[in-house]
DRENLUM-40450 format. One record per residue (C-alpha): z, y negated, x; residue in one letter. Coordinates in steps of 0.001 Angstrom, whole numbers, padded with zeros to 6 digits, always signed. Example, Ala and Ser with C-alpha at 12.3 -4.5 7.8 and 13.67 -1.06 7.14 Angstrom:
REM residues 2
+007800+004500+012300A +007140+001060+013670S 
This chain:
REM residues 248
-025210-052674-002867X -027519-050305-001000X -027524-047042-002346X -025714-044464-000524X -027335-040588-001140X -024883-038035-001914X -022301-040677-003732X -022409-039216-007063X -022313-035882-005687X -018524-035047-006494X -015947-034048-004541X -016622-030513-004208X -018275-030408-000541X -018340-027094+001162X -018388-027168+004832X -018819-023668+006103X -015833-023256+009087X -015185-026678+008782X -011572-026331+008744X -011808-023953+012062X -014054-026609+013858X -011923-029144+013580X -008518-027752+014933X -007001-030670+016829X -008592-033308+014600X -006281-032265+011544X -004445-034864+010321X -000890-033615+010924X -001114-032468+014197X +000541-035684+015468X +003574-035816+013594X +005284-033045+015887X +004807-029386+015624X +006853-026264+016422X +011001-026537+016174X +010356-029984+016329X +008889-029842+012816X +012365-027357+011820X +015465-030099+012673X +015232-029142+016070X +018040-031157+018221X +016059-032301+021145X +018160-029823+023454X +016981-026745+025403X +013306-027949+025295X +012719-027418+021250X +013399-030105+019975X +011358-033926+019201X +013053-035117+022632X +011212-032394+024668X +007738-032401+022263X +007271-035132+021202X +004627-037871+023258X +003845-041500+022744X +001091-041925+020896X -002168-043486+022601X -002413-047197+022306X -004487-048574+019657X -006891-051492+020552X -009135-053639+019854X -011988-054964+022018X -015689-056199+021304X -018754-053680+022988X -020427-054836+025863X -023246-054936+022669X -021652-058301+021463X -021645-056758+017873X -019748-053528+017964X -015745-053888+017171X -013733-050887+018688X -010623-050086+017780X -008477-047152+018838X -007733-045656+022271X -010412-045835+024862X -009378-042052+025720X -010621-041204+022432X -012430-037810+022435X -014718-038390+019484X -015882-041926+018389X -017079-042836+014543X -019284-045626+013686X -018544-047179+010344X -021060-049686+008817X -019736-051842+006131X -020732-055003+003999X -017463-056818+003465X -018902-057159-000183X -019932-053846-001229X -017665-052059-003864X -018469-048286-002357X -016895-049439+000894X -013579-050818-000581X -013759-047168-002530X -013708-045388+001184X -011437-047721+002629X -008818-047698-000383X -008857-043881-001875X -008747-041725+000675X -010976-041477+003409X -010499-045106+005220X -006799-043787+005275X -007264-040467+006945X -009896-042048+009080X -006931-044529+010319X -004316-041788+010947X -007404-040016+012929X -007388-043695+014874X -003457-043665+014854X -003247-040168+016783X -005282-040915+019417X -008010-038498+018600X -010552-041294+017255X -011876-044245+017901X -013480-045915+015112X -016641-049078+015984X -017390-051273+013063X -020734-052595+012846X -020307-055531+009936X -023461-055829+007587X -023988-058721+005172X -027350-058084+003404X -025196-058417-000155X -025691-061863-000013X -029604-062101+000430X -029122-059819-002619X -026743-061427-004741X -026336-065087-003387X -023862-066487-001786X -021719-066167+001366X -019063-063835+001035X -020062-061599+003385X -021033-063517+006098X -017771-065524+005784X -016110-062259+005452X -017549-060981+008821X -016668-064630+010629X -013410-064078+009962X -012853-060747+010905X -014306-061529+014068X -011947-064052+014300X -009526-062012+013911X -010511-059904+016438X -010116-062447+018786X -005293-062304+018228X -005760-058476+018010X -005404-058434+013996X -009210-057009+013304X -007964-054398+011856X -004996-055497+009691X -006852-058133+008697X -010055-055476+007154X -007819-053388+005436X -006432-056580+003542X -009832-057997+002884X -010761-054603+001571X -007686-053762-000692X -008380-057503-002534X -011960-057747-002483X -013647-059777-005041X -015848-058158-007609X -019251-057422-005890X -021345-060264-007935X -018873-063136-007489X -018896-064946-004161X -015241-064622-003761X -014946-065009+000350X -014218-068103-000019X -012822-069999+003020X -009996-070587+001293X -009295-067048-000239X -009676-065859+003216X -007550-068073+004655X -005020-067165+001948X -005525-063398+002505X -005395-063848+006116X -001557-065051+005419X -001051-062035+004789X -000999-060404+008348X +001719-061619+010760X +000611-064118+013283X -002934-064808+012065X -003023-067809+010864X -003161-070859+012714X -005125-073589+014329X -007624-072085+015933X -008181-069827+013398X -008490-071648+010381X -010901-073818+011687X -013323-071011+012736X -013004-069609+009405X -014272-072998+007875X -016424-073925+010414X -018201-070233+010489X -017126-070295+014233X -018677-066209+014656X -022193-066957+012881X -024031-066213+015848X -022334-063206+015884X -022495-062430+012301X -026255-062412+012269X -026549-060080+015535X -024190-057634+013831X -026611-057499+010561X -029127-057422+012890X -027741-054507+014836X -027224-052853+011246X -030598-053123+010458X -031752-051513+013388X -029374-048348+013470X -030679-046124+010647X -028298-046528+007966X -029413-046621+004841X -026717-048222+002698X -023042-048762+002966X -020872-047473+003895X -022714-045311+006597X -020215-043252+008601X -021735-041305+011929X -019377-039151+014611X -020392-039577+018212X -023953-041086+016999X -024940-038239+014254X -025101-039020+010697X -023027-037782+008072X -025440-035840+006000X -026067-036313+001946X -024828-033282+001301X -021594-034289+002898X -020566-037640+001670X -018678-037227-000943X -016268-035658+001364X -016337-039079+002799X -014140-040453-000268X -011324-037554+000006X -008332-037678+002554X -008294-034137+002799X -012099-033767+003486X -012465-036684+006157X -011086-035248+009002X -012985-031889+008265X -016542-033798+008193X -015439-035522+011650X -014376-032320+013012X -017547-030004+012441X -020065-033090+013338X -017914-033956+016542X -018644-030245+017342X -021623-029744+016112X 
């Protein structure tokens, strides 16, 4: 695992009119609001009939870039680029406590679009193939619309960081998980590393984009800062960190 500065820093992140800046980026905002949020009955224009509106469509699509994975509404006012080794412990600790899950409702409202750039340097470290395998498949994935079902599923059972775990068949196990995933097509580009072009073009890609370590979060191309990333690992923080950067 790359080092990520600021990880040991604690939760206690002050962002100075943070929770100002980021006004329609708070987390709630798309659950309903007004009488709608009081039992209003839908009548007279108050209540969830009359407010409420469908949320934007969340999808999935590869960048013109052939390694960048978007997913979330192409109307999307403010974009974050996530870089992640499907190996490295810190990133299952964002995706699993806290800040992959506000990140997602962020995604779910409309008001985000999130672009995964996949790194697999862990297994030049460590040995092994889990990473790249790990990255195959998700690309595979990609390719039925699952990407991101499939990622949070490979994140919430990753294998400890120094075994190889990603193996074909624990992927293939996990990916039975997710509801129309597996099949033919899949399963054989899962064992036949279908996506290794691609997998070395997106570690490539990560290489070349200034991150230092994973994960390595930036909102509409600007860096999440030391001093703010251990806001990165707190629900409640998240959206405030996207907020002041997106305005920034």
């Amino acid at each position: 695992m790359r080092g990520v500065p600021g990880l040991r820093g604690g939760r206690g992140i002050v962002i100075t009119a943070a929770a100002v800046l980021v006004g329609t980026l708070a987390t709630g905002c798309d659950k309903g609001s007004g009488d709608a949020a009081h039992g209003g009955d839908g009548r007279n224009g108050t209540g969830p009939a009359a407010t409420a509106s469908r949320a934007p469509e969340v999808t999935e699509a590869l960048a013109a870039d052939g390694t960048t994975v978007r997913v979330g509404s192409a109307s999307a006012k403010t974009v974050v680029q996530v870089y992640e080794d499907l190996r490295c412990p810190v990133c299952k600790k964002f995706e699993t406590e806290g800040g992959g899950e506000a990140l997602r409702e962020l995604v779910r409202s409309g008001q985000v679009r999130v672009e995964y750039t996949l790194a697999s340097f862990l297994d030049a470290r460590l040995g092994g193939q889990g990473s790249k395998k790990a990255a195959n498949a998700l690309r595979a994935a990609l390719e039925s619309g699952r990407f991101a079902e499939y990622h949070d599923v490979l994140f919430a059972h990753q294998p400890e960081e120094s075994v190889d775990g990603f193996t074909d068949a624990y992927l293939l196990e996990l990916a039975s998980r997710v509801k129309g995933l597996r099949g033919a097509g899949f399963d054989r580009a899962v064992k036949d590393l279908k996506y290794g072009d691609y997998v070395a073009a997106s570690e490539r890609a990560f290489d070349t984009s200034g991150a230092t370590g994973t994960p390595t979060l930036k909102v509409d191309g600007k860096a999440v800062p030391s001093s703010m990333t251990g806001s990165l690992f707190d629900k409640e923080a998240l959206p405030l960190v996207v907020g002041a950067l997106s305005q920034s």
